[in-house]
ZAMARGU-4260 file (C-alpha; in steps of 0.2 Angstrom, whole numbers, plus 5000, padded with zeros to 4 digits):
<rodrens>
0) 4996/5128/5112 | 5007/5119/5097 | 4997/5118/5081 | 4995/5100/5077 | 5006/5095/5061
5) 4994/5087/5048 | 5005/5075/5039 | 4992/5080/5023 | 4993/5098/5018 | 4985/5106/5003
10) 4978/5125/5004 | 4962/5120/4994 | 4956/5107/5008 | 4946/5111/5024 | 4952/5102/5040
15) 4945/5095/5053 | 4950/5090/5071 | 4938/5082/5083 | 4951/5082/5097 | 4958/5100/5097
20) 4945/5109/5082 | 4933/5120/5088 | 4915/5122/5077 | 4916/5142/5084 | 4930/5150/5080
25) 4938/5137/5068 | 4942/5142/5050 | 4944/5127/5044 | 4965/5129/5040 | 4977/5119/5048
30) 4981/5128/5061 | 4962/5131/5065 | 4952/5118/5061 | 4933/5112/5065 | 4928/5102/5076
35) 4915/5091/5066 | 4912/5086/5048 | 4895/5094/5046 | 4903/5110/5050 | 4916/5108/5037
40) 4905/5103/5024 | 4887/5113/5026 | 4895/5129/5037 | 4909/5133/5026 | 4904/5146/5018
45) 4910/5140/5000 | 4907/5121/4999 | 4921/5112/5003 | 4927/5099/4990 | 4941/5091/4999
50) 4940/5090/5020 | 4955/5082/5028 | 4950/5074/5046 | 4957/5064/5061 | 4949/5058/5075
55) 4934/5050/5079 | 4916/5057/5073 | 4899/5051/5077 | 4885/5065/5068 | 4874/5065/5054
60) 4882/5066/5036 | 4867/5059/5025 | 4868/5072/5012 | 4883/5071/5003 | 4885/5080/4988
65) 4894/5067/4977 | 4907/5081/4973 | 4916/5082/4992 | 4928/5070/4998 | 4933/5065/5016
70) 4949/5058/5018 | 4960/5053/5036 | 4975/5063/5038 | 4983/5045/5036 | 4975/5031/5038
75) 4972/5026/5053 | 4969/5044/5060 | 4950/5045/5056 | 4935/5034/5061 | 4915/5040/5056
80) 4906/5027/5071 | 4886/5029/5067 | 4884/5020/5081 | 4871/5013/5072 | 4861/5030/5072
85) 4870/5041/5057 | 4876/5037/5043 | 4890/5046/5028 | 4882/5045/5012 | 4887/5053/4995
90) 4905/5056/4998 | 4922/5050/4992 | 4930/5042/5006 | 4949/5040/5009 | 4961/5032/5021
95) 4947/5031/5032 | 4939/5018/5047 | 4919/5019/5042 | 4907/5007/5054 | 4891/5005/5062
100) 4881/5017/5051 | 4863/5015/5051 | 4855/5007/5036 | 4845/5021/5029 | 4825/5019/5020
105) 4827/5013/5003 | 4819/5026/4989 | 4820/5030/4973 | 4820/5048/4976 | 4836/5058/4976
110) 4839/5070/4988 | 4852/5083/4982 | 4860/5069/4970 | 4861/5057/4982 | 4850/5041/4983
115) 4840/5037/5000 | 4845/5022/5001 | 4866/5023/4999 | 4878/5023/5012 | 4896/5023/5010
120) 4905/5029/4993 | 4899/5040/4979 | 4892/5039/4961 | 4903/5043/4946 | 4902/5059/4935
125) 4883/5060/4934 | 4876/5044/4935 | 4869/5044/4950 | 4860/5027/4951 | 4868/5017/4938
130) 4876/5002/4948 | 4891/4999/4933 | 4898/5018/4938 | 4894/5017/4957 | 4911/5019/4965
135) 4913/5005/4983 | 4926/5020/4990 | 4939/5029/4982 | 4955/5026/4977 | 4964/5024/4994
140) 4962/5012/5008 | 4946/5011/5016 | 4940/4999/5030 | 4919/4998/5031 | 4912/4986/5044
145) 4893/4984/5048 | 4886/4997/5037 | 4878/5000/5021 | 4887/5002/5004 | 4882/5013/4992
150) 4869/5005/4979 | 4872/4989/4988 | 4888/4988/4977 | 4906/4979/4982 | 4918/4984/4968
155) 4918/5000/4961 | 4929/5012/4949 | 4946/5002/4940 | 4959/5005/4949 | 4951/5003/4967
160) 4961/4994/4979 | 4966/4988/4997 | 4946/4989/5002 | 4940/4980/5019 | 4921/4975/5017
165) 4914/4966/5035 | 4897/4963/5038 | 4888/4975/5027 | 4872/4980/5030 | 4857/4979/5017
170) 4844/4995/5015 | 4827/4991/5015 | 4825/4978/5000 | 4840/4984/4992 | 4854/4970/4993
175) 4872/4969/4990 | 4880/4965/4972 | 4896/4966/4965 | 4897/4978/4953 | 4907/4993/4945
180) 4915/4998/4930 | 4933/4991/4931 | 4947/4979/4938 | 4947/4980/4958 | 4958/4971/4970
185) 4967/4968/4984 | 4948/4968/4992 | 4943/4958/5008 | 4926/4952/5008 | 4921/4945/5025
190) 4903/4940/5029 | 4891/4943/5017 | 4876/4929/5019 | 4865/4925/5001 | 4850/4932/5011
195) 4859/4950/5011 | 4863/4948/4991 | 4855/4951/4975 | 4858/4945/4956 | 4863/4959/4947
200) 4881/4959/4947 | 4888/4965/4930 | 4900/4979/4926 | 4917/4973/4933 | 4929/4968/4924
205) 4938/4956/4934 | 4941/4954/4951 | 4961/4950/4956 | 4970/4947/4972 | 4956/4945/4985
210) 4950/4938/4999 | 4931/4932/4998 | 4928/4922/5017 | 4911/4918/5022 | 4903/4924/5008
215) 4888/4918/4996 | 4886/4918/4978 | 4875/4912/4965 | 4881/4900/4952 | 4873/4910/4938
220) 4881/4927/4939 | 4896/4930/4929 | 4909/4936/4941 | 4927/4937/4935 | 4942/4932/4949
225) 4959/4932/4945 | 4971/4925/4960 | 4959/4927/4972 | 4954/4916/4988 | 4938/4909/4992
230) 4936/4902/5012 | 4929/4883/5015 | 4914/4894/5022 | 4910/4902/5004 | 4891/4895/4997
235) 4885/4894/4978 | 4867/4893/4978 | 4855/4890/4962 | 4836/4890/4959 | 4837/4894/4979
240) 4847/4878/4981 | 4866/4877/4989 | 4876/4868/4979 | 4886/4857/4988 | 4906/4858/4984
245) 4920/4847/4988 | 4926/4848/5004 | 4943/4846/5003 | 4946/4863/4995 | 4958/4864/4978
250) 4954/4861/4960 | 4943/4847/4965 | 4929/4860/4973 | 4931/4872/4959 | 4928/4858/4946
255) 4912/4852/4957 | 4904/4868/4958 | 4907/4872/4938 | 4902/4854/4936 | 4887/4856/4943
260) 4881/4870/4935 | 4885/4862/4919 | 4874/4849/4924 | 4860/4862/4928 | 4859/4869/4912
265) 4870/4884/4916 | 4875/4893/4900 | 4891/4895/4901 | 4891/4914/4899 | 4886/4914/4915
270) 4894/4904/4924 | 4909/4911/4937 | 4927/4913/4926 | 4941/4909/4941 | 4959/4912/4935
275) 4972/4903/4944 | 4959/4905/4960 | 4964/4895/4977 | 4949/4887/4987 | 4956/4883/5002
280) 4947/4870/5015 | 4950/4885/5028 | 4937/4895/5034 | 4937/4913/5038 | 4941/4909/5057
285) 4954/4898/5053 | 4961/4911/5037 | 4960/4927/5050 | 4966/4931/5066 | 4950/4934/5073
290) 4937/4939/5061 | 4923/4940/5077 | 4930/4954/5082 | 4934/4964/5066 | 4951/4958/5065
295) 4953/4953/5047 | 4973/4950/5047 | 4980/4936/5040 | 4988/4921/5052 | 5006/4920/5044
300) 5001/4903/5040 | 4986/4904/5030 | 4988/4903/5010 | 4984/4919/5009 | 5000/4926/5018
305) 5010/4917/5007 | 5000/4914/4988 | 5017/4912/4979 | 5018/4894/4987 | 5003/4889/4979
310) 5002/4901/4963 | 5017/4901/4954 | 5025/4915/4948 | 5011/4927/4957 | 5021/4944/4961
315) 5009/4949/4973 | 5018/4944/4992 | 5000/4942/5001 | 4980/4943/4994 | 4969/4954/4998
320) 4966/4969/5011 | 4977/4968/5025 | 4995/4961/5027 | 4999/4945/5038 | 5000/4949/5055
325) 5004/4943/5069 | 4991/4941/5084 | 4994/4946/5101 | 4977/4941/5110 | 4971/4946/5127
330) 4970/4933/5140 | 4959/4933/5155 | 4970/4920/5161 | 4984/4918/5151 | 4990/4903/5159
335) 5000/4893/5148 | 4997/4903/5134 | 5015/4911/5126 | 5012/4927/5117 | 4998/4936/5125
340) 4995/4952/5135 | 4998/4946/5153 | 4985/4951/5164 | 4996/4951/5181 | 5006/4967/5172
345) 4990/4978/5172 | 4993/4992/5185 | 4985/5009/5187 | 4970/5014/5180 | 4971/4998/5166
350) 4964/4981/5172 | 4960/4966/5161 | 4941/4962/5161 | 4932/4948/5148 | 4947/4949/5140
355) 4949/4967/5135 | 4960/4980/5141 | 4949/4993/5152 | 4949/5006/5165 | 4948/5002/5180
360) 4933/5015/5187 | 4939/5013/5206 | 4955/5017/5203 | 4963/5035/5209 | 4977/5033/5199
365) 4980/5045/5184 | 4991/5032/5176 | 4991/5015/5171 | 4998/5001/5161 | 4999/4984/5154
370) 5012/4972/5145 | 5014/4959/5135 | 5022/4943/5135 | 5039/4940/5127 | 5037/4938/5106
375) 5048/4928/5098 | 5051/4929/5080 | 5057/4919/5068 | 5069/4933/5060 | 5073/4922/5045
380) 5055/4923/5039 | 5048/4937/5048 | 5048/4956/5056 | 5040/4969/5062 | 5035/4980/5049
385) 5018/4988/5054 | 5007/4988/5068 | 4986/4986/5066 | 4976/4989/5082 | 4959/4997/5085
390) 4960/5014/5097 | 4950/5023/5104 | 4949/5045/5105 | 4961/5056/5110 | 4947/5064/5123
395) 4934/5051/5123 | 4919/5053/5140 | 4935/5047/5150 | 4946/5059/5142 | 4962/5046/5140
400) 4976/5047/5128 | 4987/5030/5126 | 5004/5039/5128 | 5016/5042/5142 | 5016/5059/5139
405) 5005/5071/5147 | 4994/5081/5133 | 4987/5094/5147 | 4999/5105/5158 | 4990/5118/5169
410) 4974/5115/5177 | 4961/5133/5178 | 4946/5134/5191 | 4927/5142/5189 | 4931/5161/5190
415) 4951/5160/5185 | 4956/5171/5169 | 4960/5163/5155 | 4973/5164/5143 | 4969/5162/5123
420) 4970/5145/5118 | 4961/5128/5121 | 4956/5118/5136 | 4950/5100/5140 | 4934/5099/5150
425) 4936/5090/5166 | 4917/5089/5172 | 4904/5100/5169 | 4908/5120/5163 | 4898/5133/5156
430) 4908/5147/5145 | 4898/5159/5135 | 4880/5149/5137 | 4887/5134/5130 | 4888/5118/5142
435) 4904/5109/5138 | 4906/5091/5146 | 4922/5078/5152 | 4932/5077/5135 | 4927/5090/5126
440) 4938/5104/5119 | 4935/5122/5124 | 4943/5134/5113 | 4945/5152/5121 | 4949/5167/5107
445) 4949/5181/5119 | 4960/5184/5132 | 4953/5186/5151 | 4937/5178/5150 | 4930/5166/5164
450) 4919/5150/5165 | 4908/5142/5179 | 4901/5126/5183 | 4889/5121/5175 | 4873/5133/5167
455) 4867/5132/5185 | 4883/5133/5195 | 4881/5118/5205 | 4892/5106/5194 | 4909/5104/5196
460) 4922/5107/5183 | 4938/5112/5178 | 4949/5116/5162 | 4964/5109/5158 | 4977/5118/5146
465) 4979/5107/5129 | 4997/5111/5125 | 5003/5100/5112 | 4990/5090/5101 | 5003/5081/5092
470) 5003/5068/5105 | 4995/5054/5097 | 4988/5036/5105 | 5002/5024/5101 | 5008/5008/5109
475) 5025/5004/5114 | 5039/4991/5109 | 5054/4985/5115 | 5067/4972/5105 | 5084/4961/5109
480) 5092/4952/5097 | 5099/4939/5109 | 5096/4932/5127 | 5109/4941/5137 | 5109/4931/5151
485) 5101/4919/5163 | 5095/4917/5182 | 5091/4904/5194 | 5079/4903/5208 | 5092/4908/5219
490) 5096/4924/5213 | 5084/4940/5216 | 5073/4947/5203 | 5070/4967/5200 | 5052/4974/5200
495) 5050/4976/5183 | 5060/4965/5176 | 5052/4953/5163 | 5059/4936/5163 | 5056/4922/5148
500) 5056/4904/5153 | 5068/4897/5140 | 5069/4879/5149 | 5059/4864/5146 | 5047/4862/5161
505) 5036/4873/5170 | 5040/4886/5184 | 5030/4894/5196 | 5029/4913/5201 | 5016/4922/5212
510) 5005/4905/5212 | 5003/4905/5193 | 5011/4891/5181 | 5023/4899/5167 | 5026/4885/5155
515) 5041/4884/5142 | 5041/4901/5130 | 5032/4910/5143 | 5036/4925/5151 | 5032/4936/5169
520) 5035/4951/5174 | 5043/4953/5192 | 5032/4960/5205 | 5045/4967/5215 | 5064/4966/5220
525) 5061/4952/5234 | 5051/4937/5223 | 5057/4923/5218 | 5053/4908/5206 | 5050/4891/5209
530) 5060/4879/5198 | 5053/4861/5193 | 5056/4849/5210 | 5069/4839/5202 | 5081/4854/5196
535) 5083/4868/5209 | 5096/4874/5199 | 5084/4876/5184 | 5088/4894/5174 | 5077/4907/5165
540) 5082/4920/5152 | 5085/4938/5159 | 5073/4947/5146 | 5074/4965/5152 | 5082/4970/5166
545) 5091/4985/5169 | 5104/4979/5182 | 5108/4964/5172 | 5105/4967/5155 | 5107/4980/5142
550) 5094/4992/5141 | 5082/4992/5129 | 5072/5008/5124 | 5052/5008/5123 | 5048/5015/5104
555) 5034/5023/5103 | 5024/5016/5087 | 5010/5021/5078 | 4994/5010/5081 | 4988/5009/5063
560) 5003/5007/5047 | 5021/5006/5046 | 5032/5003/5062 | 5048/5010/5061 | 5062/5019/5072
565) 5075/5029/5065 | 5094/5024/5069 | 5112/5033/5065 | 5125/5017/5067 | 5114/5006/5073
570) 5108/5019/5087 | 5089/5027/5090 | 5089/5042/5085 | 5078/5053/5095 | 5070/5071/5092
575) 5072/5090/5105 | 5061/5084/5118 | 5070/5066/5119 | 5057/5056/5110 | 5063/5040/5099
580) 5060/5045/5081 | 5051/5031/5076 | 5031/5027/5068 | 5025/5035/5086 | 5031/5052/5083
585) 5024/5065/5072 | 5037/5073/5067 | 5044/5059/5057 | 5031/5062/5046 | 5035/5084/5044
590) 5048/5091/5032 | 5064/5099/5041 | 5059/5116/5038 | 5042/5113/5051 | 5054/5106/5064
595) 5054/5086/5055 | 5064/5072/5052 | 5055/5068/5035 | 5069/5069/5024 | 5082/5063/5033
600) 5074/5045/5041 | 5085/5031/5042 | 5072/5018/5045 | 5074/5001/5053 | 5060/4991/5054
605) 5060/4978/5071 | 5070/4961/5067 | 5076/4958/5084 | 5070/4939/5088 | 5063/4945/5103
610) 5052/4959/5107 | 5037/4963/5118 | 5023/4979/5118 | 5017/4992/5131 | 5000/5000/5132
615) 5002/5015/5142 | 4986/5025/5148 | 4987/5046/5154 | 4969/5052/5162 | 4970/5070/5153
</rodrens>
């Protein structure tokens, strides 16, 4: 088996793998990680100070040490799910996905430094429990959604930035303040209602370049923002009382709320200080892409995608977390709706279902796929520089990767000897008294050993060889800087092919309506479309098709960061085994001497005016 290629390498940290680690005969290196986080933090041997991760955990870390840190090999590459049931308390936290941890019992004891109430993030030095020296996360990106934060607190150290807070929990009768020791910014705050918040929020310095949506404050703590946004959905309250704002958003609802605690007797020493601040008459739905579902992107047309427009001379080119992006939603009927996944393209063991992608459970197949529509872009304004998308595990209870390329090779039987190296779990086996179940990684240190079925023998279960864990869950894209050519009804279409209606009246194809700036993807070779009744002539724009148009490659691209493909001349560039060298592949992130591309890219982000996206799915 290849080792996987961390893209963050130090000899003092202890790694960990949740896809290919094992927690018994790991060493914690990079070429033989754990398995788990509580292995690599309590089973060690010396404690570890420094744990790099990826993958998805879901175990008990509620004993942090204030003096570990966990950081993603990237972010994007690690996720700790509590699933409402376990919670990461009393470690630094790096370029990490933290969400659903379990509110723990709020105490003033402290168990091994660590507070009973905290969950994410760490105290400073040795003040454990002083709110002005609690640190929110540290000093990389970190997104946290429905769990607790340490102390309560959103801020944290100076110099803390890019921080996504959604939803945070509150611990027993310990609410949420702002608070820490510093300047902070880039923050988003999404979601924190005045009966999850308390009034003790001192210690920050000032607050710069964030995003405050659907949040609550009182009028009478002293909070310092700089060049930040406040949604329409924001509340002051006083004495228990909302204070009710201008509506229209602006100077004029700043000046009510401040008049209004004038008129309240609010000394001004405690009163909110905003600095060149935007209120915008948005709200969080309006200012995100979809803040329901954790998305908290920026529409490119919200204030906050572009603050210069209304904060002169502002050097920062968009507030708060996360960039301005461009939403691609899923449709169950997508009918009339330009820019979406399209439903009909779903084949294999994908389907669409209440408007998510999903395995389809009765299919035999062992691959599937979906696509989405045509994405024009206005290239004068925009590109595509990054792609942010939720994922799901490597080996999950269905054991599916999102790639096109198979991570498993040869497939071993109850009895068969096995080589040294590691195995995926198809079913239920039993190898040296341990149960191992669909998904999970078997490691195999000694060569000729066997497994069966099950501790009882009666299950049924196989192993599959993991050959190569540097194949990673990306998503595909495709781009064409022009529209080639075009077609009429009367000419035959290719399975495959996608085709954008770039006329001015609705078509028909397979008994669905595809209205102007929509696109389909052809069925098979014999199809046709129906034009409008009154122009059977009525052409539509040969997107992608091989037999008519220049090919386009599908780049695979990384599901979380930059998006990028490397080109010579203006041509992709692709690694040994014929792979695109782009965001997707790992080896665009390793040095030449460990077989990389690192020093050498020439990236070229995607500024083609047209483009579309492929999910591919691999049972394993």
């Amino acid at each position: 088996m290849r080792p996987y290629l961390w893209r963050t390498r130090n000899a003092r940290c202890v790694y960990v793998d949740s896809y290919a680690g094992n927690d018994l005969i790991g060493t914690g290196t990079p070429d033989n990680p754990y398995q788990t986080l509580g292995k690599a933090y309590r089973g060690h041997g010396t404690a570890a100070k420094e744990i790099i991760c990826r993958g998805r955990f879901c175990e008990d870390m509620s004993d942090g040490d204030h003096d570990t840190r966990i950081q993603g090999d990237y972010m994007g590459a690690a996720t700790f799910d509590g699933q409402d049931t376990y919670l990461i308390h009393g470690f630094t936290l790096n370029d990490i996905i933290v969400e659903n941890c379990a509110p723990a019992t709020y105490t003033a004891m402290i168990r091994y430094g660590a507070w009973g109430y905290a969950g994410v993030g760490r105290a400073w030095g040795g003040y454990f429990g002083w709110t002005q020296h609690s640190w929110g996360v540290g000093d990389h990106s970190v997104i946290i959604r429905n769990s607790p934060l340490y102390m309560g607190c959103i801020g944290g150290k100076r110099g803390i930035h890019h921080v996504v807070i959604d939803s945070p929990k509150i611990c027993g009768d310990r609410k949420i303040c702002y608070a820490g020791n510093g300047e902070v910014s880039h923050f988003t705050v999404h979601n924190v209602p005045i009966g999850h918040r308390r009034r003790e929020s001192y210690g920050i310095e000032i607050i710069r370049t964030s995003i405050l949506a659907r949040c609550d404050f009182y009028a009478d703590e002293p909070l310092r923002f700089e060049e930040c946004l406040f949604t329409a959905d924001c509340r002051w309250f006083l004495d228990g009382e909302e204070l009710i704002t201008e509506a229209s958003g602006g100077e004029a609802r700043r000046d009510s709320l401040l008049g209004q605690c004038r008129g309240r007797g609010v000394r001004e020493e405690l009163m909110p200080v905003f600095t060149r601040c935007i209120f915008t008459a948005q709200t969080a739905e309006e200012l995100f892409n979809n803040p329901g579902a954790g998305d908290l992107t920026l529409r490119a047309d919200s204030p906050a995608a572009n603050p210069a427009g209304f904060l002169p001379g502002i050097t920062d080119s968009y507030l708060g977390a996360l960039p301005p992006a461009l939403s691609i939603p899923i449709m169950d009927n997508s009918i009339g709706i330009a820019g979406t996944w399209d439903e009909q393209s779903a084949a294999g063991i994908l389907t669409i279902v209440g408007g998510a992608i999903c395995l389809d459970e009765t299919s035999s197949d062992t691959v599937g796929e979906v696509l989405s529509k045509i994405i024009r872009l206005d290239t004068a304004r925009a590109s595509v520089t990054g792609i942010l998308a939720s994922f799901t595990s490597l080996f999950g209870s269905h054991g599916i990767v999102l790639n096109d390329r198979p991570v498993t090779d040869r497939t071993f039987a109850p009895g068969d000897l096995l080589p040294q190296g590691r195995y995926v779990v198809d079913g239920n086996v039993a190898y040296r008294n341990a149960v191992y179940v669909t998904g999970n990684v078997l490691a195999v240190d000694e060569e000729g050993t066997t497994f069966v079925s099950g501790l009882n023998g009666t299950d049924t279960g196989t192993l599959h060889t993991l050959e190569d864990p540097n194949i990673e869950n990306v998503c595909y894209l495709r781009s064409t800087p022009v529209i080639f050519s075009t077609l009429q009804a009367a000419d035959s279409l290719q399975s495959g092919g996608v085709y954008l209606n770039t006329g001015e009246s609705p078509i028909r194809y397979r008994g669905r309506t595809v209205v102007p700036d929509e696109s389909f993807v052809a069925a098979n070779d014999t199809d046709t479309f129906i034009p409008p009744a009154d122009d059977p002539e009525y052409r539509i724009a040969i997107m992608f098709d091989d037999t008519r148009v220049p090919a386009q490659p599908w780049i695979p691209a990384q599901l979380f960061g930059d998006y990028f493909v490397c080109k010579s001349g203006g041509v992709v560039q692709y690694d040994d085994d014929g792979i695109p060298v782009s965001s997707g592949n790992n080896r665009s992130y390793q040095p030449q001497s460990d077989g990389g591309y690192a020093e050498k890219l020439c990236k070229s982000v995607m500024n083609d005016r047209y483009c579309q996206f492929k999910i591919i799915a691999r049972k394993q």
